[in-house]
N, C-alpha and C positions, 0 to 999 in steps of 0.2 A: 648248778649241782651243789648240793650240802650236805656235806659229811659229818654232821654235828648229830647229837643225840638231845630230845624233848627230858625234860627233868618232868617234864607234866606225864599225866597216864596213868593208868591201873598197876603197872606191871609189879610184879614179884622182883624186889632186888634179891639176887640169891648168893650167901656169903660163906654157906658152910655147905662143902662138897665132900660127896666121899673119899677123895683122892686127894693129899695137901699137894699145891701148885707150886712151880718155879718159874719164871720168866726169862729166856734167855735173850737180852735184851739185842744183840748183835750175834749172827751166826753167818761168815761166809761159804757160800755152795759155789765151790771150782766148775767152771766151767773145762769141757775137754781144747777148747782154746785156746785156755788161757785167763779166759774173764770170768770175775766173781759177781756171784747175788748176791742181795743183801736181802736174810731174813729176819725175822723175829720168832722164836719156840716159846708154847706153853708147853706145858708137860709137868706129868704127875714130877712128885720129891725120887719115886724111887721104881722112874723108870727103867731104868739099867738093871734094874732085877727083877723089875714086872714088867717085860716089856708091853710097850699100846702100838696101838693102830695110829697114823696119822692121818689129817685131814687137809689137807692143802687150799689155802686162798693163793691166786697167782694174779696181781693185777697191777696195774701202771699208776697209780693216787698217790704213792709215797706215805708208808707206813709208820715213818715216826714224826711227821707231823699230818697232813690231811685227812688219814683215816685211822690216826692212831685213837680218837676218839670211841667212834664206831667198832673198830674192832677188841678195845678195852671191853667192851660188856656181852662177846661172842665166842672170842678164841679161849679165856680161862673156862668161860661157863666147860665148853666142851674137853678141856684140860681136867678139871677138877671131877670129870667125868668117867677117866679113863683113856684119853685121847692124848697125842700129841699136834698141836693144831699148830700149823706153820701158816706164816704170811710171809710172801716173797714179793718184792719187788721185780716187775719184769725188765731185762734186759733195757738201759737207755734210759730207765726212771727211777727215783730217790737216788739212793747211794749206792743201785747198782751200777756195773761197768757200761758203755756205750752208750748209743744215742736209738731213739726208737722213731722207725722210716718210717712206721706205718703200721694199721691194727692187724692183729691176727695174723703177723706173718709163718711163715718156713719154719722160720728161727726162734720168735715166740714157742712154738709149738714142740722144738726141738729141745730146747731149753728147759721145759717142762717133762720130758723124759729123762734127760740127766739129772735132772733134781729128782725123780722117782727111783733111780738108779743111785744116789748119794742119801738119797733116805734109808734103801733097804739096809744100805752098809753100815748101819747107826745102828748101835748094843743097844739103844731103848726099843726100836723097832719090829714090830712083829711081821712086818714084810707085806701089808695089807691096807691099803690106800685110798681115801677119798678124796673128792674136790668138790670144793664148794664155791658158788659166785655169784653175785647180781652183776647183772648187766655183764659189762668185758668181762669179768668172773665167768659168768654163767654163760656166756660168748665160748671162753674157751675151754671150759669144762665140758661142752659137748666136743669143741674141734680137737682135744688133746686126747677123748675116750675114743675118737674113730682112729685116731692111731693104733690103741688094742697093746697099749704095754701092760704086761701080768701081771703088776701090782695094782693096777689099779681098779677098783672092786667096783664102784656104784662112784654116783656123782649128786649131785642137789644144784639144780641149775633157774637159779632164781632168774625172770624178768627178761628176758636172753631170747633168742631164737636161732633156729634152725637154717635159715635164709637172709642171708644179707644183702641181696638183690631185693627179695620181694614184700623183705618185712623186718627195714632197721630202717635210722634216720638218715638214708643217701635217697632211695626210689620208693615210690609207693605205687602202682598198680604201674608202674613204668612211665611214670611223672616223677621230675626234680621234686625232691621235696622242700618247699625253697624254704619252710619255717627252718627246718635243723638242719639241711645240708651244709651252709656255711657256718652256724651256728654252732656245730656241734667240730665241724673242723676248726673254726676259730677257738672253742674252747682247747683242743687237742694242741694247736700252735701254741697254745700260752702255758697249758699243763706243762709240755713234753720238752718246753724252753728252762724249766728250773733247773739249779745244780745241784750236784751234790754235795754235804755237809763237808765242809775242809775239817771238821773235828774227830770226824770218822774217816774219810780219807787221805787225807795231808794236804799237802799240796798240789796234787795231779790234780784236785778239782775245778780250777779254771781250764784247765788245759780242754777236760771235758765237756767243761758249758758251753767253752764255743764250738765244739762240735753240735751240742745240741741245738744253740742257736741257729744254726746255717741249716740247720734240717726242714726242708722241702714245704711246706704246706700242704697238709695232705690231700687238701679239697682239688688241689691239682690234677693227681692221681684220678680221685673217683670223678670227677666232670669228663674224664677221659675217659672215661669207659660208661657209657648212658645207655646203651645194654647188655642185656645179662650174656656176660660173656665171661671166659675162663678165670678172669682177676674175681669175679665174686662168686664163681664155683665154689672158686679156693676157700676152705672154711664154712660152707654152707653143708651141712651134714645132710640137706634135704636130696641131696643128688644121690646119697644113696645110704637110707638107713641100716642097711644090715653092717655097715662100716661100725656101729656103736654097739659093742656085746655086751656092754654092762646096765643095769638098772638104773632109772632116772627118775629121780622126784622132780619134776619140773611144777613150779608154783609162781603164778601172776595174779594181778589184781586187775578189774574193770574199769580203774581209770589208769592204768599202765600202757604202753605202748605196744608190751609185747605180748599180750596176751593169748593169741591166736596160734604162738606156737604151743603151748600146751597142749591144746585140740589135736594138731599133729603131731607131737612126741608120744602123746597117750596110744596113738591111734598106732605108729608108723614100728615103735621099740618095745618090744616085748620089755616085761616086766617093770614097766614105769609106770607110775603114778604120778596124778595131777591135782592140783587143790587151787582154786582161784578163788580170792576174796574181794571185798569193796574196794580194793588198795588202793594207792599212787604208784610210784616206782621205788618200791623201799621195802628193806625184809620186815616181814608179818606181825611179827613181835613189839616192833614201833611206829609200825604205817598211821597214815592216816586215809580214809576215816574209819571209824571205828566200826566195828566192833575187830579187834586186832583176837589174835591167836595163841597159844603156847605152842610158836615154832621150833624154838629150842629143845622141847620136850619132844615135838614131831621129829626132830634132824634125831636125834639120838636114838628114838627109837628106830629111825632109818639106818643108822651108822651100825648101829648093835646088831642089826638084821645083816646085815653084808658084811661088816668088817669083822664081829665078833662071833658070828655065828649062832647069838642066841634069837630062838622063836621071839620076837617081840609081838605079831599079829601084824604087819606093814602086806604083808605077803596077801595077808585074808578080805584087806581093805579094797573097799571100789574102785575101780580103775580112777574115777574124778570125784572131787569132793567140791561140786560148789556154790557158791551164795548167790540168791535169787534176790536180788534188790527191788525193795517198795518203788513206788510209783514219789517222787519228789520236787516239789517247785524247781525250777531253774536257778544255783548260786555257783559263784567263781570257786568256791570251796567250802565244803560239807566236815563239819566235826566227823557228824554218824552217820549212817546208810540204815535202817530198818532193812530187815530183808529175814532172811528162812535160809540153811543150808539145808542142801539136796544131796543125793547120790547117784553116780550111774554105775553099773557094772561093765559096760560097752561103749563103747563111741567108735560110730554112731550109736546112738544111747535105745535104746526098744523104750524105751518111754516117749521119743519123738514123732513127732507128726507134721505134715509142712501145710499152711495156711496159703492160697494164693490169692491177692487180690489184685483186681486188674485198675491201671491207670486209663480214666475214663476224658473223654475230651471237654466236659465240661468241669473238672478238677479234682471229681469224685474217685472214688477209692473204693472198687466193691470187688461183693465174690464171683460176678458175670461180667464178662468181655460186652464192649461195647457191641451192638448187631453189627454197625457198621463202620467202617475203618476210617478214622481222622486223623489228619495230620496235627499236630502241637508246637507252632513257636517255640524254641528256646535263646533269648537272646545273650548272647554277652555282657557283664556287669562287673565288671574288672576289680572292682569293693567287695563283692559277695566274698564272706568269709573271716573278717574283720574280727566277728565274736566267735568264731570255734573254740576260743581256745588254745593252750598249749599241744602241742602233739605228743608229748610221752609227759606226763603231772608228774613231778615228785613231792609235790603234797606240800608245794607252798602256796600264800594265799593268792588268787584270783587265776592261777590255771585251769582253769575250766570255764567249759562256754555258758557262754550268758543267755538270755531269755531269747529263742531264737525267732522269737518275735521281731529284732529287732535283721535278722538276714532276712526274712520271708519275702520280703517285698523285691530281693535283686536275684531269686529265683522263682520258676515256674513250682507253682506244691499243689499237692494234690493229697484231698483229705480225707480219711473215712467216716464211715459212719460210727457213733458210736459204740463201745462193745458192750455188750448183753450182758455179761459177766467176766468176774479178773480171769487174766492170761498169761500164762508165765513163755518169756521166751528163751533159750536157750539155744545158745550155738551162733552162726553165722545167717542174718538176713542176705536177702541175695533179689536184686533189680534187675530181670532181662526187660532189652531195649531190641525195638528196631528202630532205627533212627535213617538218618539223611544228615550229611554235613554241608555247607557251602564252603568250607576251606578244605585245603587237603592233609593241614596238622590239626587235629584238633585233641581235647580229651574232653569228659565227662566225670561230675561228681556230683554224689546220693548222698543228702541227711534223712534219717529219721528219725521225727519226732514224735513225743510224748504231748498231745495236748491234752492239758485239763479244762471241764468244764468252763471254768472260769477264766480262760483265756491261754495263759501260760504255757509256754512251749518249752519243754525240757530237751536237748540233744541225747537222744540214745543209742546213735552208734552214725557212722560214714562208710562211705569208703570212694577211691575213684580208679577211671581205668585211662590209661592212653590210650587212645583211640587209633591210632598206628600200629597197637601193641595186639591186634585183635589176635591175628594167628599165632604170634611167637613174642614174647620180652627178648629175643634173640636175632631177631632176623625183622625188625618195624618197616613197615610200609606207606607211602604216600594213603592215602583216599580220595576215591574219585567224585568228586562234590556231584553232591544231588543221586549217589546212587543209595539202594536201599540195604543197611547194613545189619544184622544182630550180635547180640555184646551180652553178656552178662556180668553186671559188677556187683564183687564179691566184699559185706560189709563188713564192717571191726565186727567181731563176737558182742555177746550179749547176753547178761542176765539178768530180766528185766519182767515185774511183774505188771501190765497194764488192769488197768484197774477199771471195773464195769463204769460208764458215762465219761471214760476217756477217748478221744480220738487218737489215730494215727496221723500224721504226716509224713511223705515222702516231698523233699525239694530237690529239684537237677535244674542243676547249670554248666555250663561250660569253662566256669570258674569256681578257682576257690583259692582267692588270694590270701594271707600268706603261705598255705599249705603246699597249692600246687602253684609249680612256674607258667606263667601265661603262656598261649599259646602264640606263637609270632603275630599273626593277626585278628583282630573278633571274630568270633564264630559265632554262627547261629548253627544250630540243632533245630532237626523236624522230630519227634516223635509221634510214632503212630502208635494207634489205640485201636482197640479192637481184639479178633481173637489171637490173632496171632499178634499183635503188638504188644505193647508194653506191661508186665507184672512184677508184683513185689512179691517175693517167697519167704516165707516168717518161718522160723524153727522152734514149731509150740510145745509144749513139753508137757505130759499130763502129770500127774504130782502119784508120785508112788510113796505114803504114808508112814509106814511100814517100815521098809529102805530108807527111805531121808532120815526117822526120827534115829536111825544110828550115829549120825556126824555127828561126833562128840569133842571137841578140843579144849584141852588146860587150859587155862589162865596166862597170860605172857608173863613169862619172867625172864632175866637176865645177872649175866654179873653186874656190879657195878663199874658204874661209869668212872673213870679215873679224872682225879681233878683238872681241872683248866679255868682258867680266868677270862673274862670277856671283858676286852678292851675298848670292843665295838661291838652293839647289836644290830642283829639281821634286819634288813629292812627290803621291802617288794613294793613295786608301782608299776601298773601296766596301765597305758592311757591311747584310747584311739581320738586322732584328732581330725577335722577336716576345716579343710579352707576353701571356704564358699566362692571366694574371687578366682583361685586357681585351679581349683576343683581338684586338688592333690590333697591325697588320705595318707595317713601315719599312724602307724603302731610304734606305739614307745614302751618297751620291758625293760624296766630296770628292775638289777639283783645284786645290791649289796648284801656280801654271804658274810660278813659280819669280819671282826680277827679275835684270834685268840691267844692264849699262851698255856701253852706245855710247861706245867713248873717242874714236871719231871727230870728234863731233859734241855730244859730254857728256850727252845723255840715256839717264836709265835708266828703265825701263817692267820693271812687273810684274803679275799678278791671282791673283786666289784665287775657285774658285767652285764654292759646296754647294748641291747638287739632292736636295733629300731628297722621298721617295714615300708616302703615307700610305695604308691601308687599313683597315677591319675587317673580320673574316669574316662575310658573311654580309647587309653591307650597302654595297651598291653608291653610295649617296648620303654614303659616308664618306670615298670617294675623293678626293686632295688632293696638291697639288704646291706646293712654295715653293722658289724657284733665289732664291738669295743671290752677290754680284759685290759683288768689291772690284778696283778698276781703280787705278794709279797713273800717274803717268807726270811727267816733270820731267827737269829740270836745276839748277845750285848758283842758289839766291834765286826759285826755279820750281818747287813743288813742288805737282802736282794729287791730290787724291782721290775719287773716285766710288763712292758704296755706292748697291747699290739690293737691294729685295725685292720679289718679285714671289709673289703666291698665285692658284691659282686651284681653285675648289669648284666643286661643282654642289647642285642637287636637283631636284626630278622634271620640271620645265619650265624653270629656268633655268642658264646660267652665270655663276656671278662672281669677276671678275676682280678682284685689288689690283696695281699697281705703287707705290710709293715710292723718289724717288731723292734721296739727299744727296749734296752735291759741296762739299770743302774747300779750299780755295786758300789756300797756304804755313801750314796747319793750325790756318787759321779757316775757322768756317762759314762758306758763301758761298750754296748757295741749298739748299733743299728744295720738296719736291714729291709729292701723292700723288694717282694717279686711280684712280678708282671706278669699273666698268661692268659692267652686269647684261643680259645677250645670252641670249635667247629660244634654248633647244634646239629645233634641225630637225631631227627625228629623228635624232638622238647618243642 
């Protein structure tokens, strides 16, 4: 993860605001506890006699070094606007009080109301409230608006979703998701292990770090619950939208993770609006690849509409605003995306049409079912999945899959025929199966690709299902090998124009290591073909001229980025290796995110972190992840360091897990720590 800002880019620095700024560098918010947060305020010179609206970021990165970067060129913009823009530390991180158990909890959520309750009571305050977030931001900017407290008016929920069961990085169609489940908990162990500044708090902050230290590993928690069950209700706003009564701009981009909630926010919340671009996982204004946006200029016209009461036109706008991406070779990462924005007024959108084409037994891909009914091989290839890719890009280099020319050959694919002419697709592909399993745990996973003439296979979307998971992600079931089952697996979103003399590819396998956890034993899959067997369902989009040529967006601009010195630059390597005598494969991600220094404030903060993939061919019980963090952070006579290693294995009925964390203070040991837990497989 990188919280640092590009000096590269088109964007607009913007330095003269209607409103002159103050910055209130340290603001604590009582909690009814007893425990204080620690914010930072922009806000106009003379709000106390004009009062503003506030806009609240609420997240766990630690605001005056990690994402004091990032939020230098976001929170004045919108200050010098009119606004009072708070950044809070949640409960447990930076130099707020306590220790943080876990995402999204009770407490998080609870914490976020008293602070909306200590805002109203503030003389600059006009009593009228927003939230803004990527990712955990935009996480709990939906879970704090189903709470339904009066102030708070609309939200902008960037990158985020709806379901934390169906569509974050723990489960993905009811499969571990073995890229980022311990990956993204090991990041969480090393974040959530820093202290707080003893310059800002005195002395009580040792007293707090080893609380923090001793704090759980959260991956513990979520391996313990491997179906959707009441711990990932909790926070999942999809169990029941009408809990959310305020308006929502939710906005993703197509190489983002989270994209597919937008599709359901737009659809599920009245008066929300959706915008998705070429993105990574980062706000619009600095994403890559390009062509980026004037989000800032979007949010405010959004904030003005809700918070301020005046007509901006947000109201008049298409339910979705979004970019149809050109047809492009295969690279780990794209400057620019070519593409066209669109508009729909609905979703499901009245410019949609569904495309069926049937998987035929000889590999083919057409509009007619086969006459008559074949069975399809699929065997187990424990390497399938090597090149996918990262699973959520934040748009550094080599996150994205590579020529998947190079997977094709460790799954079954089936190809079409050329298209007659370009095809824009739009929305959710979606592969029904009837199949046959020979084990009784198994799952299944669907790429489709972009082939061009000339060979090249581009990845345009996945997705997979547990195969246990058919009736309920709640209630999973053995399967009785060799009987005949139907599934429908539902793929990432897409917008994607195929271009006439391109093919299609669908590949299914039974694997897709490092994304999904192996299943205890190799499976083979039967797929049948025919009329009732096997189809791919395309969501084709006819192009309404008209409509689209209204998406219009500014230029990106922003405030300025506030000074920092680079000590150390960022550096990326992702390398798959194999060994021909052992036949064990390796993915090696290394992410040195560089260090910096805050000359503001004199701290500098930096990390490093290696997520390496292990496999053999041919045995699924070889499968193995170890994510490695080195976290720093200090100031001159303050120097922190935090290692930890986190592994995690399986075998045929269990999981086990290792974390170990060492923490140094001015480069003495200071504590260590390692937990042990061995979590019963539920059908994984």
């Amino acid at each position: 993860m990188v919280f640092n800002v590009s000096d590269t880019g088109d964007r607009h620095i913007k330095t003269d605001f209607p409103r002159e700024i103050e910055k209130w560098e340290l603001v604590w918010i009582p909690m009814s506890d007893g425990a204080k947060l620690a914010a930072t305020i922009w806000l106009p010179k003379d709000a106390e006699q004009h009062p503003v609206p506030a806009i609240l970021e609420y997240l766990p990165y630690r605001k005056d070094d990690f994402t004091a970067i990032r939020d230098s060129i976001r929170h004045p913009y919108f200050a010098g606007h009119g606004y009072a823009s708070i950044r809070v530390d949640i409960r447990g991180t930076g130099n707020s009080d306590g220790y943080l158990p876990d995402e999204y909890t009770k407490q998080e959520h609870d914490d976020a109301l008293e602070v909306f309750d200590w805002i109203n009571a503030q003389p600059w305050s006009t009593g009228s409230i927003g939230m803004i977030g990527k990712s955990w931001g935009g996480f709990n900017g939906l879970q704090v608006a189903a709470r339904q407290h009066p102030a708070l008016k609309t939200i902008i929920s960037l990158c985020s979703t709806d379901d934390r069961y169906g569509d974050d990085v723990h489960y993905r169609g009811g499969n571990v998701l073995a890229s980022d489940m311990l990956w993204w908990a090991s990041t969480m162990f090393a974040y959530s292990a820093r202290p707080q500044d003893p310059e800002v708090v005195g002395d009580s902050w040792k007293e707090n770090w080893i609380e923090r230290l001793n704090t759980t590993p959260y991956v513990n928690e979520w391996m313990s619950h491997q179906r959707r069950d009441d711990y990932w209700k909790h926070g999942s706003v999809c169990e029941d939208y009408s809990d959310v009564k305020v308006p929502v701009l939710t906005v993703s981009g197509w190489q983002d993770g989270y994209t597919d909630a937008v599709f359901r926010i737009i659809e599920n919340i009245p008066g929300s609006k959706g915008i998705i671009g070429p993105w990574a996982h980062e706000y619009p204004e600095v994403a890559t690849p390009d062509p980026t946006i004037g989000f800032l200029q979007e949010c405010l016209r959004w904030w003005d509409q809700w918070l301020k009461g005046i007509d901006t036109g947000v109201t008049e706008e298409p339910l979705l605003r979004s970019y149809i991406q050109e047809s492009a070779p295969p690279q780990v990462n794209y400057d620019e995306r070519p593409g066209k924005w669109v508009a729909d007024t609905a979703w499901p959108s009245k410019q949609m049409a569904e495309r069926k084409l049937f998987l035929q037994a000889d590999g083919g891909l057409t509009d007619q079912a086969d006459e008559k009914t074949a069975e399809m091989l699929i065997p187990s290839v424990q390497e399938h999945g090597y090149y996918a890719g990262v699973y959520c890009p934040f748009g550094e280099p080599g996150d994205l899959p590579s020529d998947q020319r190079l997977e094709n050959g460790k799954a079954v694919v089936f190809t079409s025929e050329a298209f007659e002419k370009p095809t824009d697709l739009l929305g959710h592909p979606h592969l029904d199966l009837a199949f046959a399993s020979d084990q009784p745990n198994a799952l299944v996973t669907v790429r489709l690709n972009d082939k061009a003439p000339t060979g090249e296979s581009t990845l345009l979307s996945w997705g997979m299902l547990n195969l246990n998971h058919l009736e309920s992600h709640e209630h999973p079931e053995s399967l009785v090998p060799g009987e005949i089952y139907h599934a429908s697996v539902k793929l990432d979103s897409l917008g994607q124009t195929i271009p006439a003399g391109h093919k299609l590819e669908v590949a299914v396998s039974p694997t897709y290591w490092p994304q999904a956890w192996p299943s205890p034993k190799p499976v083979s899959l039967e797929l049948l073909t025919g009329e009732k067997g096997c189809a791919l369902r395309l969501p084709v989009r006819t192009p309404n001229p008209e409509l689209d040529a209204t998406v219009h967006f500014e230029t990106s601009e922003t405030a300025p980025v506030i000074d920092r010195e680079i000590l150390r630059e960022e550096t990326r390597n992702r390398e798959v290796s194999h060994n021909t005598i052992t036949n064990e494969w390796k993915l090696e991600d290394y992410s040195d995110e560089g260090e910096r220094l805050l000359p503001h404030n004199g701290i500098k903060h930096g990390s490093i972190n290696k997520n390496t993939y292990y496999i053999t061919s041919g045995d699924p019980l070889s499968a193995r992840v170890t994510c490695d963090w080195e976290m720093t952070v200090g100031r001159e006579g303050w120097d922190i360091k935090i290692l930890t290693h986190s592994e995690m294995t399986s075998d045929e009925t269990d999981f086990h897990l290792v974390n170990t964390l060492t923490a140094y203070h001015n480069g003495e040991h200071f504590f260590s720590r390692t937990w042990n837990k061995t979590i019963p497989r539920d059908f994984q």
